[in-house]
N, C-alpha and C positions, 0 to 999 in steps of 0.2 A: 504493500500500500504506500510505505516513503517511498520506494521509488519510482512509484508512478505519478507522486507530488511533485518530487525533483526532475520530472520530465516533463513536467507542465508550466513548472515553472522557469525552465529551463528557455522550452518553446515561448511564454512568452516573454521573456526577455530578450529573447534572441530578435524578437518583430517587435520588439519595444509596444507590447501591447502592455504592459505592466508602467504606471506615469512613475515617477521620482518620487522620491518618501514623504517629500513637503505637501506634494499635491495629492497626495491620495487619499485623505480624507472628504476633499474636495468631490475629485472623481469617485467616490464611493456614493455620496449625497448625490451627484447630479445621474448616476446609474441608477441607484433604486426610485429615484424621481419620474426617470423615462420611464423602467418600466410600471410603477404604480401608474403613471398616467395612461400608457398602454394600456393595462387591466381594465383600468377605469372606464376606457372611453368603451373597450369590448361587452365591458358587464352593462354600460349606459346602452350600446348600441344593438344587444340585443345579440351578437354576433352567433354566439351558436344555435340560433334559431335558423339561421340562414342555411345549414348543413341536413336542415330537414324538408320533409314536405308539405312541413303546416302551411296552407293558405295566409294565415293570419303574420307569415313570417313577413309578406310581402308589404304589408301595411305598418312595418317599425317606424317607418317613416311615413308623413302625412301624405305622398301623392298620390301614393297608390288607391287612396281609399276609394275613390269611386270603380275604379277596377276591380275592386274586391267588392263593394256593396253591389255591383250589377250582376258581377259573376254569383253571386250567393242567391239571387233571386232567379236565375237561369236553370236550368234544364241541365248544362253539363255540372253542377253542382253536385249532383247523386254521381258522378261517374267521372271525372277528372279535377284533379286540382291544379293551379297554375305552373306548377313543374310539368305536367302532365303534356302541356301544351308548349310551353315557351323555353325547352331545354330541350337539347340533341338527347335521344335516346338509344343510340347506333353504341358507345361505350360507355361507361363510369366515367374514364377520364375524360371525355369529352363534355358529361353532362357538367361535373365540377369546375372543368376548364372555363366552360362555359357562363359558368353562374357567377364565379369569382370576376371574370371580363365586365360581361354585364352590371356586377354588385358593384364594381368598382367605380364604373361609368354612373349609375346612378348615385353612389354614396357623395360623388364628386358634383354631380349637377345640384343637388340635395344642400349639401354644406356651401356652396357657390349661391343659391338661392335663383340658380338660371333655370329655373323647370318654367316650361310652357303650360298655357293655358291647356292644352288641348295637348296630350301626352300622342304621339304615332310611334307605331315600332321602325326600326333602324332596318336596314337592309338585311343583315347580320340573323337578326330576329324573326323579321317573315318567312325568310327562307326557312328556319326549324319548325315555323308556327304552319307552316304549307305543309311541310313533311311529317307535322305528327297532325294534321288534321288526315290526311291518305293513310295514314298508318293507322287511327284508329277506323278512320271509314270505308278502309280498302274495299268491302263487301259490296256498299254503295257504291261507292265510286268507279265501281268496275263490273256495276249488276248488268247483265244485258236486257232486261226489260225497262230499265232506269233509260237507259242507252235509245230503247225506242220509244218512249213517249217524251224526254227530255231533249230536243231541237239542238243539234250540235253538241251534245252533255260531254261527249270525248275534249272537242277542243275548246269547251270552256271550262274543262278541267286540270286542262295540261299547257294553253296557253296564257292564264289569268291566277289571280289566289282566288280561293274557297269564297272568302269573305266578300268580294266583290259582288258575289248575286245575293250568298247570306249573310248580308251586312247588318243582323244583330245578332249574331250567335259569336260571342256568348254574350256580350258587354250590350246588349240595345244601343238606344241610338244617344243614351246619357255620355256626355264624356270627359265634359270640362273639368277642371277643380273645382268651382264656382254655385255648380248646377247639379247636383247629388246632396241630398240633407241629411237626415237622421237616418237610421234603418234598424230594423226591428231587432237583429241580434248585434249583441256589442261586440267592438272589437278589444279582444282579452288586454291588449300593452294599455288602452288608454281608460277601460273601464275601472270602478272605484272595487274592490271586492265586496264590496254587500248592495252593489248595484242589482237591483232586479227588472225583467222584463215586465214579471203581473204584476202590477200594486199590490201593495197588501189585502187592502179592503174588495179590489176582484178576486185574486186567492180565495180570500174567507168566503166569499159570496158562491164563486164553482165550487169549493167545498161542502158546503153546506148543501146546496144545491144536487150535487152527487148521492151526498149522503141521504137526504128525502126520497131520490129516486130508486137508490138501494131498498130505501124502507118500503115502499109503495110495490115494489115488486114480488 
């Protein structure tokens, strides 16, 4: 075990990664400073949510919210969540290469305070969002009686995106930051923990209510 101290220490003096005796009290303070602030900003920013597939990872920050209040009220709600769609699924490393690119891109425009009214996806982004819409609709997409009552459905499938004929799946036609209000379930990072959706006095009221119909039966 010493001597795999004095081989460390060895290494870092030889790169002069080790400062002078004077300064190193210094350099001690200004290292556990970086990374406490490091921690800090990860434990503020939510950051291991990001490594998952919660929906709700997407809204740590405030733009996404109408993206996620539309998507929740849509139909792919029961059957995909935003990874599902907006991430390569061809490898792992691709998916995570992916997200981290993306996270980065948006953590940047986010802290910059440059986000647009009206969010569109990047080039980058339609391309995967094309490729896992045929991946999950290949069946469709490729039914031959689809083929004969849908009027060219080959080359408005393979020349065009998806969205351009189904221009509100998933998101309708809400888009703005601006123009999305309230919605009916909260989102976990900015709800209070004894937030509730029923009021108390409806609670009590369906309760009771149940329980007479219980009795009457």
């Amino acid at each position: 075990m010493g001597g795999k101290l004095h081989k460390l220490e060895r290494f870092l003096f030889r790169y002069n990664l080790i400062p002078p005796k004077k300064w190193r009290p210094a350099a001690i303070v200004a290292v556990a400073t970086f990374i406490g602030l490091g921690l800090y900003v990860l434990r503020l920013s939510n950051a291991a949510s990001y490594l998952s597939d919660d929906p709700q990872a997407c809204v740590n920050c405030h733009l996404m919210t109408p993206q996620y209040i539309t998507w929740s009220h849509s139909s792919h709600r029961e059957v995909a969540s935003c990874n599902d769609c907006h991430v390569p699924h061809n490898n792992v490393f691709s998916k995570y290469y992916f997200k981290a690119k993306d996270g980065l891109y948006h953590a940047s425009i986010f802290t910059l305070r440059a986000e647009p009214q009206v969010i569109k996806a990047k080039s980058a982004s339609i391309e995967v969002i094309q490729e896992n819409c045929v991946r999950c609709h290949v069946n469709q997409v490729t039914d031959a009686k689809m083929a004969g009552f849908v009027e060219d459905h080959h080359a408005k499938r393979t020349d065009r995106t998806c969205w351009e004929c189904h221009r509100e799946v998933p998101h309708g036609r809400v888009k703005s930051l601006s123009s999305v209000g309230l919605q009916l379930e909260p989102i976990r990072e900015y709800a209070s923990p004894d937030m509730k959706i029923i009021p108390d006095w409806l609670q009590k009221t369906m309760e009771e209510n149940k329980q007479k119909s219980t009795q009457t039966k």
